[in-house]
Each structure stands twice: as structure tokens, then as C-alpha cells.
N, C-alpha and C positions, 0 to 999 in steps of 0.2 A: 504494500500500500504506500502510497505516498505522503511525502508530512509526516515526516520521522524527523526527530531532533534529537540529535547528540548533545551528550553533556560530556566534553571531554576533559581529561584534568591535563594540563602540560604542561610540564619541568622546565626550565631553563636549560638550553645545549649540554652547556660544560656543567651541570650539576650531576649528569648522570656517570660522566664518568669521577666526580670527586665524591659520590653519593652522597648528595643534598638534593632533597627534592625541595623547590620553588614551585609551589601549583599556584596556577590559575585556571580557574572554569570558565568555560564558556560555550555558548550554545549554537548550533547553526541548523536553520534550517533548509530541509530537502525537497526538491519538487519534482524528481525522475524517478519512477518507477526502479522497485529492488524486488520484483515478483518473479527471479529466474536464476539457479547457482551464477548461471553468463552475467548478470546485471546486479550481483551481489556488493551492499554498499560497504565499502573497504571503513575498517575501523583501526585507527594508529592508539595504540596503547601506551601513554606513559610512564614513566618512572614509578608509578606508584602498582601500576600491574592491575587496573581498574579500569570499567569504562560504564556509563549508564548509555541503554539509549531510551528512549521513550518513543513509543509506534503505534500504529493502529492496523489490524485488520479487520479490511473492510471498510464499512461506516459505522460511523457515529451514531445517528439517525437516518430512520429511513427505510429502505430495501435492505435484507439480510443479503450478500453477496460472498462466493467464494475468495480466499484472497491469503499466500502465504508470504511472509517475508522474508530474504535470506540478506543474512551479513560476514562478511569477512574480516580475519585475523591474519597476520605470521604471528605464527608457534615457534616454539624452539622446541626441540623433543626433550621429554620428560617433565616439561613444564605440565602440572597438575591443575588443571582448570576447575574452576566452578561456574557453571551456565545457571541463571534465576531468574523465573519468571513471578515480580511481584504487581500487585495493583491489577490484576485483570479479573481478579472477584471482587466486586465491589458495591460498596452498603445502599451507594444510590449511583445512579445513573445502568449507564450499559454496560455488562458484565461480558469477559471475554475466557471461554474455558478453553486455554490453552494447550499445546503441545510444542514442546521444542527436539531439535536433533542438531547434533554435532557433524559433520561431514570432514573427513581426511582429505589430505590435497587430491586423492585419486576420485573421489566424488563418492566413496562410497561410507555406506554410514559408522560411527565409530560408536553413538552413544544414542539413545531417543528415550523420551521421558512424556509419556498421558498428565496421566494424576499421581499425587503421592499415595503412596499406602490405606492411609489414616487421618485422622486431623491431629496426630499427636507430631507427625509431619511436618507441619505447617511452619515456616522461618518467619522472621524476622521480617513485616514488608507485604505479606500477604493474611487471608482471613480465611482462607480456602482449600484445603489439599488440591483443589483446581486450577490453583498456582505451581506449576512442578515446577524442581530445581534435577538440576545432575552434578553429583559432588563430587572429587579426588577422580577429574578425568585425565589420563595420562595421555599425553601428545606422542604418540609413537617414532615421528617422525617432526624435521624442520620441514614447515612450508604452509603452503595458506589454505588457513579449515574455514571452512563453514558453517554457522549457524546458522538455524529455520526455524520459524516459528508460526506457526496456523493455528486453527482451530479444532479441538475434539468434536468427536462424535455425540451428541447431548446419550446420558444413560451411558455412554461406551459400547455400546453395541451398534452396527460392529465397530472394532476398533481403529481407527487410523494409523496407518502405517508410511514414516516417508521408508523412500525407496533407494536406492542409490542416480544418482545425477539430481536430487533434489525433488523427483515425482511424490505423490503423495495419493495413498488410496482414498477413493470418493469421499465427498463433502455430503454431510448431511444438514439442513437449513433445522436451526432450532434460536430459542431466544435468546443463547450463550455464544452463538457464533461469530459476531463480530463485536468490539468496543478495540478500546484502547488499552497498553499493559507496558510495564515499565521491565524491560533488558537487562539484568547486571552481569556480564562476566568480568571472572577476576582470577588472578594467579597467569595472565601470561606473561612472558619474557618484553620487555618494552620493546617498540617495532622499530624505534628512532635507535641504529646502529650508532655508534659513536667511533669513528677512525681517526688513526692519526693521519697529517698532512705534513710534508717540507714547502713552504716556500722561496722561490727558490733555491733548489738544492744543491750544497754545497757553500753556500753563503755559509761565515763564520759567526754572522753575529745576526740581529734581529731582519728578515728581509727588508729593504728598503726598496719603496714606489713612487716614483714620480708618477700623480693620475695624467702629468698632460702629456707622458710620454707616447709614441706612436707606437712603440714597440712590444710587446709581448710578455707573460707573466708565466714560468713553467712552477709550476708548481705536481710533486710526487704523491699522489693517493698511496701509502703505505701499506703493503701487506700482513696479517698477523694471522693467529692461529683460527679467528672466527669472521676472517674476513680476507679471501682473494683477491686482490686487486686486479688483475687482468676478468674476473669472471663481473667485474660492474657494469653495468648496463651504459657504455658510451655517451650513448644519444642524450641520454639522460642529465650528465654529469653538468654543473653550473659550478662558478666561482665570481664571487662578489664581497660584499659588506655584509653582515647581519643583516635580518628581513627586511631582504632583497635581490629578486629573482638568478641578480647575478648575469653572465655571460658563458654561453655554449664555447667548449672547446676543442682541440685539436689534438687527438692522444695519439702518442706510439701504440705500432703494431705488436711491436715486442718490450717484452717489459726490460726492466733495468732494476739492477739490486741496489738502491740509491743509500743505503743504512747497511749495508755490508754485512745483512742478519742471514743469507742466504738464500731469501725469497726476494721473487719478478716483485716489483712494483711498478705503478703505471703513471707513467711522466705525460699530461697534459700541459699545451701552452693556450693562454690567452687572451686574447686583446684586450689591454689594459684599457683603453675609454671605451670600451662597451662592459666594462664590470661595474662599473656606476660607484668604485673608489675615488673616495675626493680627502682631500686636505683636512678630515676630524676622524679620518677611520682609523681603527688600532687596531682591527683583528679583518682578515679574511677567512671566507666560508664556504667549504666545498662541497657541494650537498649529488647527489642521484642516489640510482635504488641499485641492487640487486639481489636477482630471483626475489621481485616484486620486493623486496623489504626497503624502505628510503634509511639513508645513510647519511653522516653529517661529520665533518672534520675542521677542525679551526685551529688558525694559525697565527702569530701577534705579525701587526706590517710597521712598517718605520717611515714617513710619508715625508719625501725631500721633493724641492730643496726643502728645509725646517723654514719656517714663518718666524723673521725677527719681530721681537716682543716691541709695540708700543711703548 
């Protein structure tokens, strides 16, 4: 359904690797369709390993309609997840009797959850064993699962079943099948990579930028044990100022061991006035993804010629 809002929490860059988390929430909302694993709405996990979302299947008011929603993570394997479905039984308004399923990067199902047992059940958030959660699920594997969440069968006969590729056995119209219900997964791995970066490399001391130069900024994406350098997504890859889209670059074909640690690392150059550094910047920021995970690396700049002081 459409009109899902995220509540995300997000850390400051460098807090995640000095482990301090700075959150701030904030909400955005969605207006494209997430009713397909294909059109599944990607969800960036913070520092804290939490995410709410808040959605509706179906309508609010109105016609009872068919309607499931799928959402996306990166996992890290053995991260232990917890999926909760709360607020979709509820005292007044439209009541939504849920089902949720977990899907592995291969599409097929790893975990699905009806109703709870009992009402002795019931967490934290909800009023209803109608609310399911799925607790201590272990991520078999690195890469991007899927969550789904529709509507039960009213009575559970028969039961609904998702299928693997995100199908789902028939919908039955009752007065629990659509409202709104509140998302929490938690326990994943944060999805914002944190890499280190050289600018450029081989400089003995802090990198120094002229922004008005015409010439070029190589800066090394640095390879480590949870992060290939030559496997980043290219196309991808930007370098700029802090939030700031930055400028698209020019990488080698073949990597270079720029840190003499024995791993390829990947030397991008590029154009310095199209990176939007100017004369108050102190750090640059090299951000793209790979295998879909977004990635982030900063580096301190030293900006000449220096501004004599007034």
C-alpha cells in the first residue's frame, strides 16, 4: 500500500565507527507503490540496529481490498533479528489482523508468523495475539531479506500462507483485513558501511585542495576484511563535502595496494570543481554501495592557498 512512513533513527558518519551513536528521527513520506519483492521499499538501518515503519494495508475506510507490503534490509549473517507487528488490533478505529514473513536474499521464505499462540503472547505495543512478532531470527546469510506483511485469514481458516518470490495464498474479505499497523524490526547489522579512504595517497601530511584548481583529486577506497574494494559498485561511487551529493569518478581497472597491507585497493580520480569543495570544508566524503549495501569513508582536506586572517 502506499503512505508508509518511516521513522528512521540516524547516527552521525564517524560515530559508528568511534561507537557513539548521535540519533536523530525523522520521518519521510512514501507515495510508490511496495506491493511486489521487485518494488520492495529499501530500509537503511542505523547505529542503533532499529527501524519503525508505520503502513497501511489497504484502506483506511471504505472498500475492504487485497493489499501486501514488502520491505527491504542488508543483513549481515548471524545477525539475530526480531520482526513486530504492533498497533494493528486496535480499541477504536480499523483493526488490521496481521501476518508477517521474513524472505532470504534467494526469495524464498526463512521465517512467517499468523497469530501468536495465546494472549499470554502478546508484547509490548500490541493488545492482541493478532499482532505477531518473530523473535531470535538468525540471518543465514549476508545480503538483502525481505519483509511482508498482509492480512490473515479472519477465524484462520484456511490459513494464509506467503510462498517463496513473495506470492501469498488467497485473501479472504473480513472486517480485520485492512487498517493500519506499526513495523519494528531490530537486531540488524547497520546498513551505512563505514570504510576507510587516503586522500591523496601518499601525501605525508593532511591532503591539501585548492577548490579552484582544474585539476583532479585521486583519492584510494581502502580495502579491509568486511569490505572489497575492487567489488564497489563504480557507477555508484561520489566524493565531495559532507551532505553533499558530491562528484562521479574515474577509477582504475586494476586495483593498487596503496597501504602496503597486501590487499587491491581502488584509486578513483576526480574533478575537483565538480565536488562542490570550497574554502570552509575540512573533511571529504566518499560514499556508493556495494552488493546493494551504501558505504561511507571520510577523510580530513587542508584547503590552500590558507585565507590570511583580517
Amino acid at each position: 500500500m502506499i503512505k508508509n512512513y518511516l521513522h528512521y533513527a540516524v547516527a552521525a558518519a564517524l560515530s559508528l565507527t568511534a561507537g557513539v551513536s548521535n540519533v536523530a528521527a525523522f520521518e519521510v513520506e512514501r507515495d510508490t507503490p511496495n506491493d511486489s519483492m521487485a518494488t520492495a521499499q529499501r530500509l537503511i538501518i542505523g547505529a542503533e540496529r532499529r527501524i519503525e515503519v508505520k503502513g497501511v494495508i489497504g484502506n483506511l475506510a471504505g472498500d475492504i481490498v487485497p493489499d501486501v507490503d514488502f520491505y527491504s534490509f542488508h543483513g549481515q549473517a548471524s545477525d539475530s533479528v526480531r520482526i513486530d507487528i504492533d498497533d494493528g488490533i486496535k480499541s477504536t478505529g480499523r483493526s488490521l489482523n496481521a501476518m508477517i514473513a521474513i524472505f532470504r536474499p534467494d526469495g524464498t521464505v526463512l521465517a512467517q508468523k499468523n497469530d501468536m499462540p495465546s494472549s499470554r503472547d502478546v508484547d509490548k505495543g500490541s493488545i492482541s495475539r493478532f499482532d505477531p512478532h518473530l523473535e531470535n531470527i538468525l540471518l543465514p546469510v549476508s545480503g538483502i531479506y525481505t519483509v511482508a506483511v498482509t492480512s490473515d485469514n479472519p477465524g484462520g481458516s484456511p490459513v494464509r500462507v506467503f510462498l517463496p518470490g513473495g506470492s501469498v495464498t488467497p485473501f479472504v474479505t473480513s472486517t480485520v483485513s485492512n487498517g493500519s499497523y506499526l513495523l519494528v524490526i531490530e537486531g540488524v547489522s547497520p546498513s551505512m558501511l563505514q570504510i576507510s579512504i587516503d586522500i591523496k595517497p601518499g601525501a605525508t601530511s593532511i591532503a591539501p585542495i585548492n577548490p579552484k584548481s582544474k585539476g583532479k583529486i585521486p583519492v584510494a577506497l581502502i580495502s579491509a576484511d568486511n569490505f572489497d574494494a575492487l567489488k564497489a559498485d563504480r557507477d555508484s561511487i561520489r566524493f565531495g563535502p559532507p551532505n553533499e551529493a558530491g562528484a562521479a569518478g574515474r577509477c582504475g581497472k586494476e586495483g593498487e595496494d596503496v597501504n602496503g597491507d597486501g590487499r587491491l585497493d581502488l584509486v578513483c580520480h576526480f574533478e575537483t570543481q565538480e565536488t562542490g569543495i570550497d574554502g570552509t570544508d575540512t573533511e571529504g566524503v566518499v560514499s556508493g554501495t556495494i552488493g546493494g549495501m551504501p558505504f561511507e569513508g571520510r577523510g580530513w582536506l587542508k584547503i590552500v592557498p590558507v585565507r590570511k586572517q583580517d
